[in-house]
N, C-alpha and C positions, 0 to 999 in steps of 0.2 A: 336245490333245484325246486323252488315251491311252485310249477307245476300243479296245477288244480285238474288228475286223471286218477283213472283206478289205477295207478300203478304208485297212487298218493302214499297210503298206506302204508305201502311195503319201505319206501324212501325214507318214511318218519322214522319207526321203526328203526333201521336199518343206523340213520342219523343218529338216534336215541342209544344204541347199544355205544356207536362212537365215542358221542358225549361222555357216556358213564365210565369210560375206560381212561377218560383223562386226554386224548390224544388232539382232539378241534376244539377250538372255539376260546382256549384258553392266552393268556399275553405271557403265564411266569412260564418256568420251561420246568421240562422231566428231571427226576432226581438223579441220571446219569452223571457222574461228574464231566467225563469227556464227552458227553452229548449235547443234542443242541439244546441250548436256555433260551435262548430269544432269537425272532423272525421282525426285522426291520424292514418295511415296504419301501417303496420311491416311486412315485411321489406318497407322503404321505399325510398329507393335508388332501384340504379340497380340489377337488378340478371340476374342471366345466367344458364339457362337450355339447359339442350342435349335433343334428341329427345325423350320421353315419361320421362322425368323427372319430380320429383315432389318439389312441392315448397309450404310451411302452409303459409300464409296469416293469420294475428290477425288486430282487429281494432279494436281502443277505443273512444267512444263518451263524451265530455265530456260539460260543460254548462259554462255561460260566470265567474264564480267563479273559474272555473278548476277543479270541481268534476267531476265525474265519473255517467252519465248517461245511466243506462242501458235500452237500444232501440234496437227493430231489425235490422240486421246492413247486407246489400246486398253489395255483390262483384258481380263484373264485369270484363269482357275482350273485348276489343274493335279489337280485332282481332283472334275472337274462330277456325279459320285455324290454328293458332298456339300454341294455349294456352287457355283452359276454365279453367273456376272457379268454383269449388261446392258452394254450398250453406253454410257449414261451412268454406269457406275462402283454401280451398285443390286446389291447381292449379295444371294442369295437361300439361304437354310443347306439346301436343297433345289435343284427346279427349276421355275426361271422360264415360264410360257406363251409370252412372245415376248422374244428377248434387245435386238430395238430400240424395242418399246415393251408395256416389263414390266407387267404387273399381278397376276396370282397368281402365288403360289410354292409351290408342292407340297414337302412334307414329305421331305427323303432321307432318308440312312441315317448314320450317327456315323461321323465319320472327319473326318482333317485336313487343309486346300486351303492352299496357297500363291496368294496374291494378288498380279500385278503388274503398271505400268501400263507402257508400252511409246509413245514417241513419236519416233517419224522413227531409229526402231530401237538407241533409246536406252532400256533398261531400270532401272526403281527397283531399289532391294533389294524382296526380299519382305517381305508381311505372310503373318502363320499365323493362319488361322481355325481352331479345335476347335469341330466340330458335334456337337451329342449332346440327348441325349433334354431334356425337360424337367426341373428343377430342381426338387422340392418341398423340400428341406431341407439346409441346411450345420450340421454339429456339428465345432465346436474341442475340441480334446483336447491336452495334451501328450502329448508320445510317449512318456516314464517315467514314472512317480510322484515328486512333490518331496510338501515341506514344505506349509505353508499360505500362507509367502511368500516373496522371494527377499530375499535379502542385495543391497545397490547392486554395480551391476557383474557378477554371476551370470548369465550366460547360462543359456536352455533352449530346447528347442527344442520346437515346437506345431504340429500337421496339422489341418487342413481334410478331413473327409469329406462329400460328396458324395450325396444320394442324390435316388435319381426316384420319381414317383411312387407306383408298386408298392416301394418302400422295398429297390431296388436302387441298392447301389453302382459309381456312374459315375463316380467321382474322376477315374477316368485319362483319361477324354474331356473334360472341361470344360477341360484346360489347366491354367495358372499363375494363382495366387490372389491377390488383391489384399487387403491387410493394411492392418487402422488398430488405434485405442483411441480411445477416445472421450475421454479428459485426456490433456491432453501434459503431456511431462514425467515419468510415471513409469517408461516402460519405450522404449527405442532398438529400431524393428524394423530388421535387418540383413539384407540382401536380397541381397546381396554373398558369403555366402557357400556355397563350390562346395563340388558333390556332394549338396546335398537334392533331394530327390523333388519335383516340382513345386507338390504342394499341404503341401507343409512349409515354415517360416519360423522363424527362429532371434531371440529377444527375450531383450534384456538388464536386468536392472533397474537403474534410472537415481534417480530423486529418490524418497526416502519416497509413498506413497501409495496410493489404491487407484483402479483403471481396467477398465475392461471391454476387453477381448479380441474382435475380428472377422475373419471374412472374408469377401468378396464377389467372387462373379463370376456374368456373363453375369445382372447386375440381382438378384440372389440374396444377402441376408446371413442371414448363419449366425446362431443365438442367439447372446447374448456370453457371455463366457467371464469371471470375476471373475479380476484378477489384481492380486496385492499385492507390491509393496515393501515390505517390512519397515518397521512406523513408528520413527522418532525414540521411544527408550524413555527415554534419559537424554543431557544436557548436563556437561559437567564442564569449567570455565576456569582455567584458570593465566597467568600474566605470563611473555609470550616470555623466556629465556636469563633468568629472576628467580625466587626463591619468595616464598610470603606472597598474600595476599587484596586488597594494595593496593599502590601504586607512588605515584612522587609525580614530576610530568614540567613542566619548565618551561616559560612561556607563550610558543605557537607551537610548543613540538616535538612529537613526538610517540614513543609508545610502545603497543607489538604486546601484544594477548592474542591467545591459542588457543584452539579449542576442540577436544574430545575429543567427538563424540556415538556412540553404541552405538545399535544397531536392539533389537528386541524378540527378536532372538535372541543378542543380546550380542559382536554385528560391530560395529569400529571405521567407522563411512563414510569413506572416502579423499578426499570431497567434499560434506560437505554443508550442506543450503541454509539455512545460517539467515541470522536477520534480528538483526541487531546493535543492540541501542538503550541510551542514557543518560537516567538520570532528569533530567539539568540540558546541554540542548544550550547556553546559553548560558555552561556554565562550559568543557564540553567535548564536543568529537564523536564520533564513531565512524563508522567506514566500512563498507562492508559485507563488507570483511574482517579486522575487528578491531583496525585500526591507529586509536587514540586518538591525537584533537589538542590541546593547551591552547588555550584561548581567550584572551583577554589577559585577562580577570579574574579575581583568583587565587578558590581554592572547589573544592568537592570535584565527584563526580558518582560515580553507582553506575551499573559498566559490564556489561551486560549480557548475553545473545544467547539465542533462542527459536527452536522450529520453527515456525513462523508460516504457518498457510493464507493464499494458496493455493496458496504455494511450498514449501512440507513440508508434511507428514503430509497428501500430497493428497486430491481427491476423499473425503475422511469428512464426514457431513454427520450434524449440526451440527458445525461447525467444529471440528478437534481441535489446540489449539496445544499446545506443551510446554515448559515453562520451566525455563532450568538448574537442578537440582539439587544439584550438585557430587556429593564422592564420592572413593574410588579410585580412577586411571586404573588402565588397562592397565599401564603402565609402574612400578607401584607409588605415584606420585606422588601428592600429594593433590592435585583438584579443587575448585573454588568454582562457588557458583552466583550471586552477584555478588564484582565485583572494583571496589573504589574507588579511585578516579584524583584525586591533588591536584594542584592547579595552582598552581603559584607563580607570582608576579612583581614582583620587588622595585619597580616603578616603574608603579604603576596607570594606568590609559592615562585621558586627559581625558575625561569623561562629558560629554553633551549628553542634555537632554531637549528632547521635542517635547511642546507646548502646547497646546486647542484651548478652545472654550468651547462651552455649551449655549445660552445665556441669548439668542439671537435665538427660539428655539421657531418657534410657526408664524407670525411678523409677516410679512407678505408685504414681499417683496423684500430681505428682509433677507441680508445674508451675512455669514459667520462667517470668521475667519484662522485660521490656525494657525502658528507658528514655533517655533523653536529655543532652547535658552538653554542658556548653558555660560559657566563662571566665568570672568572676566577685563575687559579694559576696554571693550568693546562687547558685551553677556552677550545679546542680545540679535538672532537671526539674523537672515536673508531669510525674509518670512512669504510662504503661498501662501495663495490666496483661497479656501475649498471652496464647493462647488457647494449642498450640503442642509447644515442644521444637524445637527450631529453628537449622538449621544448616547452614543457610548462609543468607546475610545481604546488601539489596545494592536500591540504589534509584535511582528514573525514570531521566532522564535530568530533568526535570522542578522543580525536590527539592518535590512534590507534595504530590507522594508514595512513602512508603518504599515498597519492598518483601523481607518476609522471608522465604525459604523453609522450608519443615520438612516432617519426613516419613510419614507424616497422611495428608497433602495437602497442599497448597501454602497458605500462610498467607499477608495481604499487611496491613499497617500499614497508614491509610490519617494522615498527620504531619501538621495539623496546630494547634490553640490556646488552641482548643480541641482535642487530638490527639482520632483519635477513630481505633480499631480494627477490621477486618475482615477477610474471608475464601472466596477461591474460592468456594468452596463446604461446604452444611452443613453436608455431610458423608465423611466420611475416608478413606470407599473403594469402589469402586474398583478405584487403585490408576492413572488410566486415567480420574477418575470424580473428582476427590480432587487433582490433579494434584502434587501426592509426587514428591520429589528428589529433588536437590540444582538448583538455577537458576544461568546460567552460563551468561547470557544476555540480553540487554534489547532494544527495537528498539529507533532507535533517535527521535519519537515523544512521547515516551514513553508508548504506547500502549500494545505492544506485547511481552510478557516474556517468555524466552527459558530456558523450564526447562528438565536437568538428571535425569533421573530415573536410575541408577544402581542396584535396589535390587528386582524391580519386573522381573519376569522371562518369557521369553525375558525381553532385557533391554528397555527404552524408553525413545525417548525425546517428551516433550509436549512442545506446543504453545499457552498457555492461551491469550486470545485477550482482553483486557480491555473494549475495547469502541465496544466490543460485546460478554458481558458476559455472556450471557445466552447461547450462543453458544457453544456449546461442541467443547473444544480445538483440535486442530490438533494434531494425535498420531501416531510420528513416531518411527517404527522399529529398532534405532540404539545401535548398543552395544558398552558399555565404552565411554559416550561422555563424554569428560572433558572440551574440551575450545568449546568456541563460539565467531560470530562476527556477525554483522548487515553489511552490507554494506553500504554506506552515504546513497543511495537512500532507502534503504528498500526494494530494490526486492529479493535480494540475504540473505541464511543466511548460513556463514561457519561453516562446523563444526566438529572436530575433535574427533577423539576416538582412545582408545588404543588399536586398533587392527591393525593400520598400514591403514586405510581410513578415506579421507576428504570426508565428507557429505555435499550436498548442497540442499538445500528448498530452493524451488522459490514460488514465488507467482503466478508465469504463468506455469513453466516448471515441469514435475515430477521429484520427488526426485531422486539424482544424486550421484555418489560415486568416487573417482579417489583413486588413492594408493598415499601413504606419508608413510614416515618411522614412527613405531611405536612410536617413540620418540617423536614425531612431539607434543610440550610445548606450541606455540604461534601462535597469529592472531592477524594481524593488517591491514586495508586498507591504499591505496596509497593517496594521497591527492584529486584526483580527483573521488576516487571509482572506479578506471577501472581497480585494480588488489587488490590482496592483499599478505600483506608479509605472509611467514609462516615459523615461526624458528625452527631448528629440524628436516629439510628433504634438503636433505637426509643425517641423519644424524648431524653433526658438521658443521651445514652451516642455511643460511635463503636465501630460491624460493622465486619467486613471482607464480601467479595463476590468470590465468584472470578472471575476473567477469562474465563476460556473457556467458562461458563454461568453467569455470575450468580448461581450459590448463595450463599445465605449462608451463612456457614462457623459458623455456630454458636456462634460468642464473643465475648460483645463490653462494654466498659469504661465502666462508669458515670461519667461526670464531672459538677461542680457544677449546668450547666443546660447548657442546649441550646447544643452551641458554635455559635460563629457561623461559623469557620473552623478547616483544620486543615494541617496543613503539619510533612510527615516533613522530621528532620535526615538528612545526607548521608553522616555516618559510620554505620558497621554492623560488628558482630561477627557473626565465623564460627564455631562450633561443631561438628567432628567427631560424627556423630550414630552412626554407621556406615558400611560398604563403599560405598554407594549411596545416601546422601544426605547434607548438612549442613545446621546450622539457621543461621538469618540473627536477628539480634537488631537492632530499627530503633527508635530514639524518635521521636515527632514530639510536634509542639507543638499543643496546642487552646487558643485565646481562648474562655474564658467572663467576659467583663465580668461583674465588674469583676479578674477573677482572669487567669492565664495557671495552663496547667498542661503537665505531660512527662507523656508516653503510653509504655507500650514495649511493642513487640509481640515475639513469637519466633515464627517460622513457618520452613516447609519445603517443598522440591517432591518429590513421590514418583515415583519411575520410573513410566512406564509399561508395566504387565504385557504379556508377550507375549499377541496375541489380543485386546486390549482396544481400541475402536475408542469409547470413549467417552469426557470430561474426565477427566483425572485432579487432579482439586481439591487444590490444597496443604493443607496443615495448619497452622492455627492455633491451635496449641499454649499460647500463653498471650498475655494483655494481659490489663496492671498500670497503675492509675495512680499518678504520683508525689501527693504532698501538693501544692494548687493554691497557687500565690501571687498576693498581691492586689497589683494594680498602684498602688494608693495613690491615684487620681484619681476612684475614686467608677466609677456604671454609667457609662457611656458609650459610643457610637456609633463602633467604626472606618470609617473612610476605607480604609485602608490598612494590610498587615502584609506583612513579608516575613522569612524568615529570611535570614540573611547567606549567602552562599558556601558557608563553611567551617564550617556549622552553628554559632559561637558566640555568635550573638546574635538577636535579635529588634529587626525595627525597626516600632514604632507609630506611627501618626499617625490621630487621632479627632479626632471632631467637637467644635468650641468647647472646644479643648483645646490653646491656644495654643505648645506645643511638642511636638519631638519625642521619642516616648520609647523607648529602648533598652533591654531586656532581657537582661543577662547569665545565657545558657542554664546556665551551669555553677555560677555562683556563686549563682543564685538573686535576683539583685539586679536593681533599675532604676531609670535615672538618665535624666533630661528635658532638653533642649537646648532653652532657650527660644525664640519667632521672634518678632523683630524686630518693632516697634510693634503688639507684643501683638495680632500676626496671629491669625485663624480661619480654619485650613485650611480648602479645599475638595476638596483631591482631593494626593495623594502619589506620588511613585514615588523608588525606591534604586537607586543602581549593585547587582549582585548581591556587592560584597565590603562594602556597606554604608558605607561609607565617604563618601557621599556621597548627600544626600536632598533632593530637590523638593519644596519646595511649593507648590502651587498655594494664591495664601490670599489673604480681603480684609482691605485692613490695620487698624488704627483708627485712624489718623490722617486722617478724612475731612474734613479741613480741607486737607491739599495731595493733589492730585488725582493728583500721579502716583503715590501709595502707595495708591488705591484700590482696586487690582487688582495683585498684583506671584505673583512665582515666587522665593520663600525658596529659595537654594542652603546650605543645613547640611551643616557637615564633622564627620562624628562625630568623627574624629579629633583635630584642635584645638577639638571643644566648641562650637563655633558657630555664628551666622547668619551665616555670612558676607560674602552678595551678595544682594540685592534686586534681581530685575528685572522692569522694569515694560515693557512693551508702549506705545510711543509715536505717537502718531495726533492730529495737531492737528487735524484735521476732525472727528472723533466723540469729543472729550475725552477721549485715549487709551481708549476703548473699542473691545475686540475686533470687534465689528459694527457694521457699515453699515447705513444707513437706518431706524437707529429714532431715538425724540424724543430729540434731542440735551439734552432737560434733565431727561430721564428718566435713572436708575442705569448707568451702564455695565456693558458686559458685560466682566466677569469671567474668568479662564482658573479652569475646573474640570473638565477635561479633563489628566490627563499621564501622559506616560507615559516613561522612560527607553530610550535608544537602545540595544540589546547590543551591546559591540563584539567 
């Protein structure tokens, strides 16, 4: 109580004898062993109070084992002008009416108290309280002039002023400032380091992006303060220790790209965030730092990388992604803004398809199987029994899960030694918790499944999340969606419906709508992800669409009629455009029954201008179409289309079109592999090197019962049908379903879909 009275004297004194005895003032504790060691405050850092603010105060005593000794525990203030303590630990930023049993607290005067709590003459550390006037405003400033934004890793330093009321500066009373941003991730506050001024804080810039700048104290935040990280301006990739736009890496090894990215001031980043993706995860991967894997199937895949919200170019709203370019590096080199990766593998790994059927519908009690089938002398697996009848059939990239849909909820199938069954949901309805309707998509880490709901009213699309299933899927509003697409990155998901609108989900942006013509059949992305094709708008033609806002890019290629599907090949030419960008030259393939045709686009990515916080839309420069070729079979209905791997074929399989047909990309040619007892497909799937084609078919020999339903395995290779397998069931005369009239048609496999390995 430094009191400045004749009664001074006696108190020093009186303090002095204490002192010497050991009992105040000290942090280590008495030599009791069961006595108290240490007195821990709370709060025990800084605080900050306004004039008659209050502030509780807790202490705990505790003994050299670390228990909890309970002793009468005294607070203090070593400057009660500005700050007293009651006797329960109640501090007052003034003075208290009674210190044993508090209730008002009179206003002092600005000044700084050491608070501490004192048991069986065992002292805490102090706490520092700063009293001072009240708080009407905090303004952030940096302390020099910079730029508009920082380069990654550029430290600056930034102050917090202070003012009251009457719009005097009180900085120096309030104490030490408490610092945020409101996005993590673009800027490191370092609070570490010595010699600033209390209400200064030293910020580094960390990831592309933009964040708001604060400070708070004693319940006071300051306006924010806008601060930038320089965005991701351009991408440029090269092949670790290799030159050239493509590499060629055998099945199972793997081979490193780099990337070079430049901010909008034309800084190298020493770290930055992108997100690495491959047009074909089942031919090959990428990690998320550029290391490419072969997959066992040989084929090509165009490798990537993007600033991708809402790990780069942060906080810009609508979402600002940025896709390689290519270009100059720094180092004179050239960059690409995709890099193609082939896969070899001289000895194709054994294909297995899984099977399922539709044809129990709604019969009550009926169940449906699903199995396996793969060439050789038992072609025919362990079936598992599914729970709803399925109505479509298709597996994640990694070969791992199946998904089935069906009106009662999303079913997924894990395919290995043991194949076991499961349900998103264990109820049925309501059908945004069981996730009905057909899944149209699936994301490239295999995660995320995009499933149509058409029959609940409104219609919907769900987003079941895998690697967070207990999460109640995403449920959106759209009506008639039939096609879907992931974009390589994962931010974007297209997605069409038959009302004449393309829907977009983002993972950052709200849900988006643009008009397309009703017709609108297809979706496919560009090599790089920075557009996507879409066949059928307007009309008898295929747009492109940019990713990061859905414009249409204003060119787009008349073909014979409305394709039904479209499907980019996997090689690409690169073209030196200039310092700062290059162009990408892609073909893809569009089915117009009765025709096939080659498409070729040329497109580019433009840096992003310093200052520019808006898309910057690639350029579609040109799309040509080649001369169409008529597949010789007349109009007809696909089932099925896939290009090969390695972009040089096409493999068809249409409705009552008893074989398979092959399409030589280059030669312009195609040749038909006929199936066995002048089968009629039902449903198709190809290894991805082609090499190898499912069919699901009924045969015509419906005179012996086990070719009434079989799985045609065709080797394009040696030309033929090789193996028949039929699904065998002497209780339902080999039919896929249980419990319907055993003299009624069997059910059929027209469900498949091939395993990736």
């Amino acid at each position: 109580m430094h009191r400045r009275s004749p009664g001074f004297l006696l108190i020093l004194a009186i303090s002095s004898l204490v002192a010497l005895s050991g009992c105040v003032g000290k942090s280590t504790g008495n030599q009791a062993n069961g006595g108290v060691q240490t007195v821990t405050l709370n709060p025990s850092t800084n605080v900050s109070l306004q004039f008659g603010g209050k502030q509780t105060f807790t202490a705990t005593a505790r003994d050299s084992a670390g228990r909890t000794v309970f002793s009468t525990i005294h607070f203090s203030s070593d400057n009660n002008a500005s700050l007293t303590i009651a006797n329960n630990g109640q501090a007052c930023a003034g003075t208290w009416d009674s210190l044993s049993n508090p209730v008002f607290c009179t206003p002092g005067v600005a000044g700084i108290a050491k608070v501490t709590a004192v048991a069986d003459g065992v002292s805490s550390p102090p706490a520092t309280v700063y009293v001072h006037q009240h708080i009407q405003s905090i303004q952030v400033t940096p302390v020099s002039q910079h730029d508009d934004c920082f380069s990654q890793g550029v430290p600056w330093n930034f102050q917090a002023t202070a003012y009251s009321a009457n719009n005097v500066d009180i900085t120096n009373t309030v104490g030490p400032i408490t610092w945020s941003s409101t996005t993590a991730n673009v800027l490191t506050i370092d609070s570490s380091v010595k010699g600033l001024p209390n209400n200064q804080i030293q910020v580094a810039a960390k990831d592309p992006g933009i964040t708001q700048l604060f400070a708070v104290v004693s319940g006071t935040t300051s306006a924010p303060l806008k601060y930038t990280t320089c965005l991701v301006s351009s991408i440029m990739l090269q092949v670790q220790n290799g030159p050239g736009d493509s590499f060629t890496v055998n099945a199972g090894s793997t081979k490193t790209i780099e990337a070079v990215a430049l901010d909008t001031k034309g800084v190298t980043l020493s770290k930055p965030p992108l997100t690495w993706s491959t047009s074909n995860p089942e031919i090959a991967t990428v990690s998320t730092s550029g290391t490419v894997t072969g997959r066992q199937t040989a084929g090509a895949a165009n490798i990537s990388a993007s600033c991708t919200p809402p790990t780069c170019n942060i906080g810009v709203l609508p979402g600002l992604p940025m896709y390689a370019n290519g270009g100059t590096q720094p180092n004179g080199q050239p960059g690409f803004g995709v890099i193609t990766a082939h896969v070899t593998n001289t000895k194709p790994p054994a294909a297995t398809a899984w099977t399922a059927t539709t044809d129990c519908g709604d019969a009550f009690n009926c169940t449906s199987v699903m199995f396996p089938v793969a060439a050789g002398n038992n072609p025919v697996g362990a079936s598992v029994t599914l729970p709803y009848t399925p109505n479509s059939l298709m597996f994640n990239p990694a070969g791992t899960r199946a998904y089935l849909g069906s009106s009662k909820g999303l079913m997924f199938v894990d395919a290995g030694q043991n194949a076991t069954v499961g349900t998103v949901s264990q109820a049925t309805t309501p059908c945004n918790v069981a996730v009905c309707g057909k899944p149209l998509a699936i994301s490239p880490d295999g995660t995320r499944v995009v499933v149509s709901d058409t029959t609940t009213d409104p219609n919907q699309v769900y987003i079941f999340d895998a690697a967070h299933a207990t999460n109640p899927p995403v449920d959106l509003l759209i009506p008639g969606a039939t096609t879907a697409a992931f974009s390589p990155d994962a931010m974007k998901i297209f997605i069409l419906s038959d009302t004449g609108r393309m829907y977009v989900y983002s993972t950052v942006d709200a849900l988006a709508s643009v008009p397309v013509s009703a017709a609108a059949t297809g979706l496919a992305f560009s090599a790089d992800g920075s557009f996507a094709y879409v066949a059928g708008t307007p009309g008898a033609s295929v747009s492109g669409f940019a990713t990061c806002n859905a414009d249409d890019l204003g060119l787009n290629v008349v073909t014979p009629g409305v394709p039904v599907t479209i499907r980019p090949l996997p090689d690409v030419a690169i073209t030196q455009i200039d310092s700062d960008k290059t162009r990408v030259t892609q073909d893809l393939v569009s089915l117009n029954p009765p025709s096939i045709q080659i498409l070729t686009a040329q497109f580019n990515q433009n840096p992003l201008p310093q200052s520019q916080f808006t898309c910057s839309q690639p350029s579609l420069t040109s799309f040509t179409a080649h001369p169409p070729v008529n597949l010789g079979q007349g109009d007809f209905t696909p089932l099925y289309m896939q290009v090969t791997g390695d972009g040089s074929q096409v493999i068809l399989v249409a409705k009552n079109i008893p074989a398979v047909l092959v399409f030589d990309v280059n030669a312009g040619t195609t040749s038909a592999i006929p199936l066995a007892n002048n089968a009629s497909p039902l449903a198709a799937s190809a290894t991805q090197d082609g090499t190898q084609v499912f069919v699901a078919a009924r045969d015509a020999d419906h005179a012996n019962p086990n070719t009434c339903g079989s799985v045609h395995i065709v080797n394009t290779q040696s030309g033929g049908d090789i193996q028949q397998a039929v699904y065998t069931n002497i209780n339902t005369n080999d039919s896929m379903c249980t419990n319907l009239d055993p003299n009624g048609p069997p059910c059929l496999p027209n469900l498949i879909a091939v395993r990736p390995q």
